[in-house]
N, C-alpha and C positions, 0 to 999 in steps of 0.2 A: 175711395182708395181700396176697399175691402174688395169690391168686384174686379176691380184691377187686378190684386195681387191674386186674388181664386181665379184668375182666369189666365196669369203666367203660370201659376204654380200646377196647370194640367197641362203643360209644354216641358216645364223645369220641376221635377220630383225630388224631392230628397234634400232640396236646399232652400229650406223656406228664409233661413239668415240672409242669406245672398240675395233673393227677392226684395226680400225689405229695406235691404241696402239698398237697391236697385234704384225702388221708389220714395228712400227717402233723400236720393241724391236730384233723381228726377223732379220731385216736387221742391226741392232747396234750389233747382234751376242751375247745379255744379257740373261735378266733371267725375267719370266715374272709369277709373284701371282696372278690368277685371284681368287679372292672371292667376293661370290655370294650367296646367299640363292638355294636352290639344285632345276634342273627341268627349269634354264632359258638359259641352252643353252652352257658352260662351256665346255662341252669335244665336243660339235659338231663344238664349235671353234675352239678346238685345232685338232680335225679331218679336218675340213677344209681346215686348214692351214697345216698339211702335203700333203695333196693330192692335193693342189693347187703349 
């Protein structure tokens, strides 16, 4: 999990909370709504997070 989340978090800066949410919805195997104002980062997490 560690090398997971250090390896969105050189994609996604400055929102390490959001990360962790990320991966603890991914590992709970749920459902995750990010909303956001458009341009902060939104689909680069969710890119991230398949490729990682």
């Amino acid at each position: 999990m560690e090398r997971v989340r250090t390896n969105v978090e050189r994609v996604i800066e400055g929102k390490p909370e959001v990360v962790s949410s990320a991966l603890v919805v991914l590992l709970a195997e749920g459902h995750l709504l990010i909303e956001d104002v458009p341009g902060v980062g939104k689909t680069m997490l969710s890119k991230a997070l398949a490729r990682s």
